[in-house]
Each structure stands twice: as structure tokens, then as C-alpha cells.
C-alpha positions as a printed Julia matrix, in Angstrom:
523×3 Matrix{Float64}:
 -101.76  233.64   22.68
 -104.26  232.03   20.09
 -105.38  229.96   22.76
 -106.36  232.92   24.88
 -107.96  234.65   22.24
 -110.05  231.72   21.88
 -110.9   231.55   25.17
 -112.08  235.34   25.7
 -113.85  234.93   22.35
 -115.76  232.03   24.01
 -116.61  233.78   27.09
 -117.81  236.74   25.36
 -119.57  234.67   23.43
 -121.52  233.09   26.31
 -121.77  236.41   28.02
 -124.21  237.57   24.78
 -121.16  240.32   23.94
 -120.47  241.89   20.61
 -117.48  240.26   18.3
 -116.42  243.09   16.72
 -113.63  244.33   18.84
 -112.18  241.09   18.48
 -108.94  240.84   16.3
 -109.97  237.95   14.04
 -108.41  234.46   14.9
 -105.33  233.29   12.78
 -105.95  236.49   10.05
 -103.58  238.69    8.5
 -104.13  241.34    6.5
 -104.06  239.52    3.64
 -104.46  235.48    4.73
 -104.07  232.37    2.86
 -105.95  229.63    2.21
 -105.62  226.59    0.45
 -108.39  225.05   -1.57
 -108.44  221.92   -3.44
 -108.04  224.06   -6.56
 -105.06  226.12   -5.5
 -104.57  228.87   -2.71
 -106.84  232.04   -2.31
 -105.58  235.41   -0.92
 -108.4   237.36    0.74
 -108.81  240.55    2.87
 -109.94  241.85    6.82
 -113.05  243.87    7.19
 -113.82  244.5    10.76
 -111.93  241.53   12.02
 -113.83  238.93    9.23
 -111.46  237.48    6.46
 -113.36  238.01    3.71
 -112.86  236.4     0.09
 -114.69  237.74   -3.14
 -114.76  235.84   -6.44
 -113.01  232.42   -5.73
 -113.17  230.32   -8.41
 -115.24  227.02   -7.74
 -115.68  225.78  -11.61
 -114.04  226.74  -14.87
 -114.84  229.35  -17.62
 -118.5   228.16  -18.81
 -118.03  229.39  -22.49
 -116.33  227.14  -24.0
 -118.49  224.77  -22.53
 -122.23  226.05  -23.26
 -124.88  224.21  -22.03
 -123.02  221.64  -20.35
 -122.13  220.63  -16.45
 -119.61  222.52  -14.85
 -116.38  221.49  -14.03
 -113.88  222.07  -11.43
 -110.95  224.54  -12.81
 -107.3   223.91  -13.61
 -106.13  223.96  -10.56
 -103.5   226.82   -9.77
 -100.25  226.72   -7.52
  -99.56  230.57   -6.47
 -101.97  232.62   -4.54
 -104.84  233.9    -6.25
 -106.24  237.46   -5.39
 -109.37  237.48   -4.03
 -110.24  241.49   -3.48
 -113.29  241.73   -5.74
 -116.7   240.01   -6.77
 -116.56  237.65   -9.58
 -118.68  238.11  -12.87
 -122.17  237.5   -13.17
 -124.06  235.04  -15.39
 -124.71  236.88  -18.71
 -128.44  238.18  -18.48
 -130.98  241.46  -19.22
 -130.88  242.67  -16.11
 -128.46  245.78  -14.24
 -125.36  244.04  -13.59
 -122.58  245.38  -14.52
 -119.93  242.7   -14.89
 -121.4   239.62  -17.09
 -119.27  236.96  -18.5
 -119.75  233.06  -19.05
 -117.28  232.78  -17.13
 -119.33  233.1   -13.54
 -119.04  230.43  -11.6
 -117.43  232.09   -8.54
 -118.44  232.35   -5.1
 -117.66  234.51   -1.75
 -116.83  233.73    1.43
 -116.73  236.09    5.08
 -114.79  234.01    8.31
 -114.45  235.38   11.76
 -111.64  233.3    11.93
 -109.49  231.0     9.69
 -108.96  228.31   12.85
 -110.73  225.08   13.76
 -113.85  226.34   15.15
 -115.79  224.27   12.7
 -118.37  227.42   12.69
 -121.69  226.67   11.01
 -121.83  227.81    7.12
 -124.67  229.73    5.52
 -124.67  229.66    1.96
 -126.98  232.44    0.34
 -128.42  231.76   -2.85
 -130.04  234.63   -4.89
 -133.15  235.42   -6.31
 -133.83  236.95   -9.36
 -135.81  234.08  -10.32
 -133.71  231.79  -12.94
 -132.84  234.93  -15.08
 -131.07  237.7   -13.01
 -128.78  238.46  -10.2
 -125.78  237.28   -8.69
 -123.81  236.77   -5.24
 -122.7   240.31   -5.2
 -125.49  242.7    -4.36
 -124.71  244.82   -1.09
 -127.45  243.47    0.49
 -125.66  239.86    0.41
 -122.57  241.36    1.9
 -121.51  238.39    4.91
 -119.71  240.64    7.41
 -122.19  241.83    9.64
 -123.72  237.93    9.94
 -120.55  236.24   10.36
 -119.1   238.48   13.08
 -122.2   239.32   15.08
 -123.01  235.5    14.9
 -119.57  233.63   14.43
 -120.58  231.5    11.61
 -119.2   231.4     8.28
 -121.0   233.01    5.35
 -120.98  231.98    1.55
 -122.57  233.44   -1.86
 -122.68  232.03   -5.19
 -122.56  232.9    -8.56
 -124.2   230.35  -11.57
 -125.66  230.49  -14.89
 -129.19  231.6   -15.35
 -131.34  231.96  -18.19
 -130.96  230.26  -21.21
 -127.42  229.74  -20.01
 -128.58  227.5   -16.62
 -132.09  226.0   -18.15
 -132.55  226.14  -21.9
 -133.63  222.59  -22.48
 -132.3   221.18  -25.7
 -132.2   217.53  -24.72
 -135.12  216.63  -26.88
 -133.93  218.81  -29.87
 -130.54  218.68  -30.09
 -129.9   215.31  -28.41
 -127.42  213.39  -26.1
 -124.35  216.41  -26.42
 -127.25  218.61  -24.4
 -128.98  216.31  -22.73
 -127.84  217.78  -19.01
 -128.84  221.79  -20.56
 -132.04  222.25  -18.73
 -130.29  221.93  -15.19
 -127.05  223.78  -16.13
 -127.94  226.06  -13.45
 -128.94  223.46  -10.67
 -125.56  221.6   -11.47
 -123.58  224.88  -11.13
 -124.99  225.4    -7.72
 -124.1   221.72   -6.76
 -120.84  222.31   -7.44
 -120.46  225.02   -5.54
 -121.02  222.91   -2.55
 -118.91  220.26   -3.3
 -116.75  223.13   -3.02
 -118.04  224.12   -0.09
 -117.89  220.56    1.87
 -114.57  220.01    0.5
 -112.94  223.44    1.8
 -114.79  225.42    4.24
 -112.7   223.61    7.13
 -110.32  226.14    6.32
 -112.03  228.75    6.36
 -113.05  228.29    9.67
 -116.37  226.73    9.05
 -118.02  223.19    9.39
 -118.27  220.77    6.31
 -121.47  218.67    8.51
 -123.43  221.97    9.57
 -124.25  223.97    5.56
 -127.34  225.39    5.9
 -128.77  226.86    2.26
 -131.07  229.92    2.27
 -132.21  232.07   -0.56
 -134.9   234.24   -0.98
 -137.29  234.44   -4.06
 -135.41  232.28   -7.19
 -133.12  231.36   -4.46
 -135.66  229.54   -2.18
 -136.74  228.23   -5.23
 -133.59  226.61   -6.05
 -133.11  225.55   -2.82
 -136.95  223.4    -3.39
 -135.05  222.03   -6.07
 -132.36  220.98   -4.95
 -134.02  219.15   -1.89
 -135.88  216.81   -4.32
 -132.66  215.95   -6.62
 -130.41  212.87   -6.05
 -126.85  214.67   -7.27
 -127.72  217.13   -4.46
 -128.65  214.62   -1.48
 -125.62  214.99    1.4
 -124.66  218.56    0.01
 -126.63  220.42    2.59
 -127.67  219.88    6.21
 -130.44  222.68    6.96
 -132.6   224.56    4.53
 -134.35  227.73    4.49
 -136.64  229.56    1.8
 -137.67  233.18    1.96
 -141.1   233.33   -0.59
 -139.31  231.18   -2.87
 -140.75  228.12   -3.33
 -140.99  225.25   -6.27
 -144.19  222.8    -6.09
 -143.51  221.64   -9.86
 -140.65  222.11  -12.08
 -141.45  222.64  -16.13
 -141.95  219.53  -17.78
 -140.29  218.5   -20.56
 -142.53  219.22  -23.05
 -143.43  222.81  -21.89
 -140.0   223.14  -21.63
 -139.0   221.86  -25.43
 -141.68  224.25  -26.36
 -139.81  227.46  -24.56
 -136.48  225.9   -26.43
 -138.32  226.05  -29.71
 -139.58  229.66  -29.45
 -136.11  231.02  -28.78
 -134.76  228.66  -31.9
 -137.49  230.07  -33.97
 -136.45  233.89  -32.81
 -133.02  233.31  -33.3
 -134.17  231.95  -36.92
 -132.44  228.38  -35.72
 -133.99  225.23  -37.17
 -134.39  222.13  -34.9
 -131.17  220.51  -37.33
 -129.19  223.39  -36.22
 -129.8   223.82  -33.02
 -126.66  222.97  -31.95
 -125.26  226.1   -33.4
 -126.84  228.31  -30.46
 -123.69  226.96  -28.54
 -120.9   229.17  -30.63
 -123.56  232.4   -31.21
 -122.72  235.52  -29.36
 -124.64  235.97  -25.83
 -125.82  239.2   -26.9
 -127.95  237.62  -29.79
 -128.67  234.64  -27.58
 -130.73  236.85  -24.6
 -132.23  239.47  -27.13
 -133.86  236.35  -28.79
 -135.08  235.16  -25.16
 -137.3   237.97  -25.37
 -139.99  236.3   -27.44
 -143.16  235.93  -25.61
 -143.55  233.08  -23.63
 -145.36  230.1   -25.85
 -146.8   228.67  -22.42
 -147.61  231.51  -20.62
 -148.64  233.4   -23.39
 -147.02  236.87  -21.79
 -143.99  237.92  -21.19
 -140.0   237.01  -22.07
 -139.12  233.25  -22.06
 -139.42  231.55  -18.9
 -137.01  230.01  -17.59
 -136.19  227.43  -14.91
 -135.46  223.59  -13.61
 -136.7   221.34  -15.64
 -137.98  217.27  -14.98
 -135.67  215.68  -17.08
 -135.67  212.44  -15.85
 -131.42  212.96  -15.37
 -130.8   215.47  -12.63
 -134.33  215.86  -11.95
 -136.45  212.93  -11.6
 -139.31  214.31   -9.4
 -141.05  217.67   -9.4
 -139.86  219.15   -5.93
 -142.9   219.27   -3.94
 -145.39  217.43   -5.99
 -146.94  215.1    -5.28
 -145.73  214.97   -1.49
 -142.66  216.3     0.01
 -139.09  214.58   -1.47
 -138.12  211.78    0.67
 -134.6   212.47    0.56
 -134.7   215.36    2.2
 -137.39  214.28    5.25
 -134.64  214.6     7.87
 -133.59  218.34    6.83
 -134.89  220.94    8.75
 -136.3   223.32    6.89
 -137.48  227.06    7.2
 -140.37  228.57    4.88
 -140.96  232.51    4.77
 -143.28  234.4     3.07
 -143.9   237.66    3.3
 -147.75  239.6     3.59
 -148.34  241.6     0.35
 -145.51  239.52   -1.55
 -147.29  241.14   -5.39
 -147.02  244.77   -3.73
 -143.24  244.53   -4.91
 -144.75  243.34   -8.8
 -147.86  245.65   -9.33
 -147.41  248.19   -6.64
 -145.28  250.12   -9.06
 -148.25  251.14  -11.0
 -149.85  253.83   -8.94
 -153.09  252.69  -10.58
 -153.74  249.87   -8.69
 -153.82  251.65   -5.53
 -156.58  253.58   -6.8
 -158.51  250.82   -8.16
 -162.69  250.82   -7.59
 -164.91  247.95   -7.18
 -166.14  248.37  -11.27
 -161.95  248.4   -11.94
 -161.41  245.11   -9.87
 -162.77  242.12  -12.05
 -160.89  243.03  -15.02
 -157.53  243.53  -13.08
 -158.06  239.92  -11.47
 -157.11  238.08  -14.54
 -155.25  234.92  -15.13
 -152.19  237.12  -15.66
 -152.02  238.45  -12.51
 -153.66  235.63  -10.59
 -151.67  232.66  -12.24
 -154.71  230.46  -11.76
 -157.65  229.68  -13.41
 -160.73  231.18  -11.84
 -163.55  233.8   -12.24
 -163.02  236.89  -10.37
 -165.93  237.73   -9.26
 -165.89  234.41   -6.75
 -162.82  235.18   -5.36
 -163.65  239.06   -4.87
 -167.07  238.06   -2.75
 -165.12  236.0    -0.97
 -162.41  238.22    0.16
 -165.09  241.07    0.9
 -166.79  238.6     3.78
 -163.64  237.66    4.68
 -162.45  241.8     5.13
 -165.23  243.91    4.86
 -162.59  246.5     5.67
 -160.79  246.24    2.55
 -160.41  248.68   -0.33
 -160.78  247.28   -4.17
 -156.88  247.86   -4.02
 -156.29  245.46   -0.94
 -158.97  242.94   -2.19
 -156.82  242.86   -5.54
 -152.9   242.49   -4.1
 -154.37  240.37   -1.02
 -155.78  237.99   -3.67
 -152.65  237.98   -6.18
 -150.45  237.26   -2.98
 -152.71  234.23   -1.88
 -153.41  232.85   -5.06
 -149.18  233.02   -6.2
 -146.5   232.59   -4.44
 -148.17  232.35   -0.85
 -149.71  229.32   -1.58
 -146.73  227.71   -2.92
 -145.54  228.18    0.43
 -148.23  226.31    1.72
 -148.4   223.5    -0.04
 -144.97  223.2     1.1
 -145.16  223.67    4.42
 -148.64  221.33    4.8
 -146.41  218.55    2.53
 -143.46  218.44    5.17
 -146.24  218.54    7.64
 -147.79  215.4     6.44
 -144.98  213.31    5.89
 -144.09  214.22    9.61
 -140.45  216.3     8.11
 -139.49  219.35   10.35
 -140.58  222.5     9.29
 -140.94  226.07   10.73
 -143.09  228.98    8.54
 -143.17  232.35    9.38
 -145.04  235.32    7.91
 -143.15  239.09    7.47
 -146.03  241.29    8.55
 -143.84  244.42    9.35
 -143.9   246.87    7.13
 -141.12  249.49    6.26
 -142.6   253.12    6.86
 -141.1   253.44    3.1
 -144.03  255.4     0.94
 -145.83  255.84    3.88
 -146.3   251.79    4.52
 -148.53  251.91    1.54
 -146.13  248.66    0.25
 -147.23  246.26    2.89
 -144.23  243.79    3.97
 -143.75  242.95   -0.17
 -141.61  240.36   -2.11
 -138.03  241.08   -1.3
 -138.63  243.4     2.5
 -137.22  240.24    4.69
 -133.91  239.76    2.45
 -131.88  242.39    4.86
 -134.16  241.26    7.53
 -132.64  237.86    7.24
 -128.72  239.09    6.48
 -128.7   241.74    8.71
 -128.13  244.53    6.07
 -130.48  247.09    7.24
 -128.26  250.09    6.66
 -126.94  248.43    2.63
 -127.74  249.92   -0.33
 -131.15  248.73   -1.5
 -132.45  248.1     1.57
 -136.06  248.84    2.25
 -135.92  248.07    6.0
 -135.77  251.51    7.67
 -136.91  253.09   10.95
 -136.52  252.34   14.33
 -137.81  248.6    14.43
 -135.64  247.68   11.58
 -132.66  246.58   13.12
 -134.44  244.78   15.97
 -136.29  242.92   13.29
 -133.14  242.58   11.75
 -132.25  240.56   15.23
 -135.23  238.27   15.09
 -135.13  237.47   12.17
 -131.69  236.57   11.24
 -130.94  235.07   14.65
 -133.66  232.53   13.77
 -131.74  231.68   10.47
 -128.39  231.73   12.96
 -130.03  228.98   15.15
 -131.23  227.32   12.33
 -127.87  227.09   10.77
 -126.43  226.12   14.2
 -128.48  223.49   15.96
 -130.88  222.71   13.28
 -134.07  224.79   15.04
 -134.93  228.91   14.98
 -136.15  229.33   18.06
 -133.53  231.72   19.87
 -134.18  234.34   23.28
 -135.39  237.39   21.05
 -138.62  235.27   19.76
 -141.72  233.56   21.53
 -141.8   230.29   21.29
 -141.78  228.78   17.78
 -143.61  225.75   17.17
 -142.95  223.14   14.07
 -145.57  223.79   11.59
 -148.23  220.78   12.01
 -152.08  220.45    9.79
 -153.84  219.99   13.18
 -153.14  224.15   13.8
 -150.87  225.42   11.34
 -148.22  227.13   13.22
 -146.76  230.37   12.13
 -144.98  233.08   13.29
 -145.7   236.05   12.86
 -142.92  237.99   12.25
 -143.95  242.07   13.5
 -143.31  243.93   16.24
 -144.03  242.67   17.98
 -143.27  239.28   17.16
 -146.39  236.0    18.06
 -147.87  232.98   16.84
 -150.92  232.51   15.09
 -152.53  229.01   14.27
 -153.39  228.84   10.38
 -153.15  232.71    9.51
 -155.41  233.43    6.48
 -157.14  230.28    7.07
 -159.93  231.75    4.98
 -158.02  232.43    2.14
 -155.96  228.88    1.89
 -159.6   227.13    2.06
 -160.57  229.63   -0.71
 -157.82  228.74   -3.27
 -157.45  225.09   -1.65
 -160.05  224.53   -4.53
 -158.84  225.57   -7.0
 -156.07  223.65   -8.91
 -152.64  225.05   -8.47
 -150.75  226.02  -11.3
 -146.52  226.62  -10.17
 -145.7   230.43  -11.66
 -143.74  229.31  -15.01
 -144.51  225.82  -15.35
């Protein structure tokens, strides 16, 4: 019968046809599955076995600031019905603990299909967010698509990246990649047991939007992560530089000197409560100058050696494909919330263009004549979140795209121009609009993608990251063709409806801040 099923599945399969009326493979209503750290009881949702909060490492408190390890393992089933806890951190999750370091997994089928894997890694930059948000929910993409779909949970904050190696000494000296090591854990896990879940141990593409693609830059340039992953995608998340180790000593310091810690004691931050431990990360940022304490990967010449995309593309990852997304008016989703700046004139507009908001060092007034010959159409308000966008995290993305480019390492970079009729459109395609693009969560909670072209960008979009995953290239039927990025034309697609290619979009604006020396957001 099994062998049937797998046939019809097949066929249906190369007949285009929908999955979901398909019983899933080899599933119960509550299967079994045996990990290297024990066996994991899971659930069916729509004919995809689905299990939420498997342990991959043990209970982090005990063992602040230092790598993770792999848990005791455990001999009867464990339940795996709900999400796992989130890192401790400021923002709105509900269920924080040290102990975090659980992931999820959604199978069509629990047989030996050896599906390929997508492992989602949030954003929330290094601070917030887990695996759990509805938006990250794996059922739609793994039974519309037949791959296998994983989130992760890790420590962020202080908790992944406070950097007391020069401080405190060897006990810390791995603390300022906490975080980074968490997340290669998790795919040790993942190589060593997604056969069973149906999925393929040689095909794990990575893909994380905002903090997540960031992670993801990371990861590509660091040794202990080299073999983990097989295909790479980042959605306006990038990482050109990580914080050195001084900037990073000085962040340490601040939140010592807040939580009224001298250098001799620092070493007591590892038994205070986390509640003391993130109010004290609120301190203004010593290198920035604004803000709560930054916080991120740091070159610590141990897990990171190299800053990830400076000064060239990482070597070790050359033969990866790799995906990088951006999306139009990515600072829409930062400064759009003050109604102000949608009403800005040309008087307002020098004074909002400062190094705050433009994360660069250079005189307005240049870059505001520039962008008014480049768009005469353009209000004071466009002029001023066009020229945050291309001075931030756009250009990030560019530098990485034009570094794979020149070191001849496949790359594909696409641009969300569509814009969600939420607020009238007045958002633009912002910071965060192609995350249920890419999962295929139009219809989840939090989802800005609504209207009638949502769910067929939903299509294009996360059938590219489906092809990606699968053969190691987006291009699929529901796109034109999509060419690897090169610097002779700069390929891009254009991701609108309806979808096209355009050779060096905003060619104007990457000369403009070409020269002018970048500065990576937090480092």
C-alpha cells in the first residue's frame, strides 16, 4: 500500500497537483521518531507530521555564556505538541527561559524520500524573536512543496553575544558567539536526524530574513559552520562586518558599568538574575551613541576569524548558492510609524537625514540634490526613506551580492517592489513584507501581505526559495527567467506583479553611496 501511495504522490506531483488530500506517508496520529538524543512524539496537521519544541541542546542556564551542548539523552517518547521557550529578551514573547535551545520541524512524510530541508532562521536582529511566530508556521511550505521545514530557537542578546573574552578571560572566551554556536548546533542536529523525518541530510538550505539573513552571512564565513549547510538564502539581512573586538569589549563594559559590575567581577554576571541582566542592557550604546546595547557576532579570532563579507566574499562558502532579497522602502517598517515623516517638507529634510537615521557619515544636503535629479517626482518624504533604505541595509545587500559576483560564487538578488494595499500602500514593500511572501503565510497572523496578488506573490516567491532548496537554483515556471547576479549588468529581479528583470536597479543610487565609506548597522 505504501508503495502505491508513493507512487500516486509522485504522479501528482509531476502532474503540478495539490498535496493536501494526500494522507501523509508512514504518519499516525501521533508518530515517532528517533533522534540521536532520544525519541520525539509529534502531531498531523493537514497530512504534515509536525513537531514543536524538540530539544537539540541542553538547559543554557546553568551554563551562561558558554557553547551549547547536546542534552542528556532520553529513552521514552518525548511530547512534542507545543513551541519551545524563547531566549530571554525585552521584546513580546511570552514564554522566555534560558533554557531555549529547541527547534521545530513540519514532514509530509516520515519515509525515505530524502525531501530537501529548509531551515528558517529569525530575525529580530540578535535581540528578539524566536522560531515560533505564526508567520514561521511550516505546514503550508512543506505540503504544497514536499520538502521538509525546520525553525530554531537560540540565545540572543547578551545571552548569544556579550563578549567577555577580554574582561573576564579564558572561562568566556567563546561568549561573543554563544548565539552563532547555538545555531550550529542546531544543524548538527539537523544533518544528524532529518533522515527520519523524511528529509535530506546533503540538500539544508538556510534562509532567514532580517537578523536571520544576517546570521546566515555569518555563518557562511565561519570554519565550525563549513559542511552544515548546502544552499543559502537572505531576505534584507545581511552582515558585511561583524563588531570587532574592541567595540565589542566596549558594549561589555557599559552593561558591567550599569549593572555596577567591576572588570574583577565580571564573572559574577553569570549567576545574576536575567531580569537585572536585560534591564541593564538598556544603557545607551557607547559606540553608537543611541539606543540600547547592541548586540551581535563578534571577530574573535575563535569562531570568527573573518568579518563575513569584508574584504571579499568567504572562500569557504564560494560553491554555495546563495539567494539575496531586499525589499524597496526596507526603513518604511523603522520610521514610517511616525506619521511625521510622511509629512516632511524640503526645510524639514536636512535635519531628519542625520547620521542616526542614515548610519553613514555624510552631509545631507549632497545626498538630497542627488536624489532630486535622480526623481524629480519625489516628495521630501520619499527623498528621506528612499535615502535611509539605500544608504542601510540595501547596500549591505549589495556589497554582497557584487562580492559573490567578483569572486565568480553563484548568486541570485531580487528586489520586493509589491506593495500590500495595507494603509493605502503608503508603506512601500518595507522591512519584514516578503517574510510570508517567502513561507507562504499570507492568511497568518501578522501578515501584511493582503489582497488579491498576495497569494500569487506568495507562489513566486516561495517557489523560488523551493527550487533553491531543491536543485540549488530559483528559477521555477511562475517567474521569467532569472539570471545569476554578475558586475557587467547587475541582474535582479524584480519581484511585482508582475514579476521582470532589471539590469542594476537604482544604479544611481549605489554609485551615489559607492563613495561613501560603509559603516555595517551596529558595528
Amino acid at each position: 500500500m505504501a508503495s502505491r501511495l508513493l507512487i500516486s504522490k509522485r504522479s501528482l506531483l509531476i502532474a503540478g497537483l495539490s498535496l493536501a488530500a494526500l494522507p501523509a506517508i508512514g504518519q499516525e496520529a501521533h508518530p515517532v521518531v528517533t533522534t540521536t538524543n532520544g525519541p520525539v512524539r509529534g502531531q498531523t496537521d493537514g497530512g504534515v507530521a509536525v513537531f514543536k519544541g524538540v530539544r537539540y541542546g541542553a538547559d543554557t542556564g546553568p551554563r551562561r555564556f558558554q557553547p551549547p551542548v547536546p542534552p542528556t539523552a532520553w529513552t521514552a517518547p518525548a511530547d512534542a505538541f507545543a513551541y519551545g521557550a524563547a531566549s530571554p529578551q525585552g521584546g513580546a514573547e511570552t514564554n522566555q527561559s534560558e533554557d531555549c535551545l529547541f527547534l521545530n520541524v513540519w514532514s509530509p512524510g516520515l519515509d525515505r524520500e530524502r525531501r530537501p530541508v529548509m531551515v528558517y532562521i529569525h530575525g529580530g536582529a540578535y535581540s528578539n524573536g524566536s522560531g515560533s511566530s505564526p508567520l514561521y508556521d511550516g505546514t503550508r511550505l512543506a505540503r504544497r512543496n514536499d520538502v521538509v521545514v525546520v525553525t530554531v530557537n537560540h540565545r540572543l542578546n547578551l545571552f548569544g553575544y556579550a563578549f567577555l573574552q577580554r574582561i573576564a578571560g579564558d572561562p568566556f572566551r567563546d561568549s561573543g558567539n554563544a548565539g552563532q554556536l547555538d545555531l550550529h548546533l542546531a544543524l548538527e542536529w539537523v544533518r544528524d536526524n532529518i533522515a527520519g523525518f523524511g528529509g535530506d541530510p546533503g540538500r539544508v538550505m538556510v534562509f532567514g530574513q532580517s537578523g536571520g539573513g544576517a546570521k546566515i552571512a555569518t555563518m557562511m564565513a565561519t570554519p565550525a559552520a563549513a559542511g552544515l549547510f548546502h544552499r543559502a538564502a537572505t531576505m534584507s539581512g545581511q552582515q558585511v562586518t561583524a563588531s570587532g573586538p574592541w567595540n565589542a569589549t566596549r558594549r561589555a563594559e557599559a552593561w558591567l558599568d550599569a549593572l555596577s559590575l567591576p572588570k574583577d567581577r565580571a564573572a559574577e554576571a553569570a549567576t545574576m538574575p536575567v531580569e537585572t541582566l536585560l534591564k541593564a542592557a538598556e544603557t545607551t550604546d557607547p559606540v553608537l551613541g543611541f539606543g540600547g546595547l547592541y548586540w551581535g557576532p563578534v571577530l574573535d579570532d575563535r569562531t570568527l576569524r573573518r568579518h563575513p563579507f569584508y574584504p571579499d566574499a568567504p572562500s569557504q562558502s564560494a560553491h554555495i548558492p546563495m539567494i539575496i532579497g531586499n525589499t524597496h522602502d526596507e526603513t518604511r517598517a523603522f520610521l514610517g510609524g511616525d506619521l511625521a515623516n510622511f509629512e516632511l517638507t524640503w526645510e524639514d529634510l536636512p535635519g531628519k537625514m542625520t547620521g542616526r537615521e542614515m548610519r553613514i557619515d555624510v552631509a545631507p544636503e549632497p545626498v538630497i540634490a542627488a536624489y532630486r535629479q535622480m526623481y524629480p517626482h519625489y516628495s521630501p518624504s520619499d527623498v528621506f526613506f528612499a535615502a535611509t533604505t539605500g544608504a542601510r541595509s540595501w547596500r549591505g545587500a549589495v556589497i554582497e551580492a557584487e562580492a559573490r559576483a567578483a569572486s565568480g560564487s553563484p548568486a541570485w538578488v531580487y528586489q520586493l517592489d509589491w506593495r500590500s494595499p495595507i494603509n493605502g500602500g503608503r508603506r512601500g514593500a518595507m522591512h519584514t513584507d516578503d517574510i510570508p511572501l517567502a513561507l507562504d503565510n499570507v492568511a497568518a497572523t501578522g501578515s501584511r501581505a493582503q489582497g488579491p496578488e498576495a497569494q500569487p506573490m506568495a507562489d513566486r516567491l516561495s517557489k523560488a526559495f523551493v527550487a533553491m532548496a531543491r536543485d540549488g537554483n530559483p528559477n521555477h515556471t511562475g517567474l521569467p527567467a532569472w539570471d545569476r547576479y554578475d558586475l557587467a549588468r547587475r541582474q535582479t529581479m524584480i519581484m511585482d506583479e508582475p514579476p521582470r528583470m532589471e539590469d542594476d536597479p537604482r544604479g544611481g543610487e549605489r554609485r551615489l553611496f559607492a563613495a561613501i565609506p560603509y559603516v555595517q548597522p551596529g558595528t
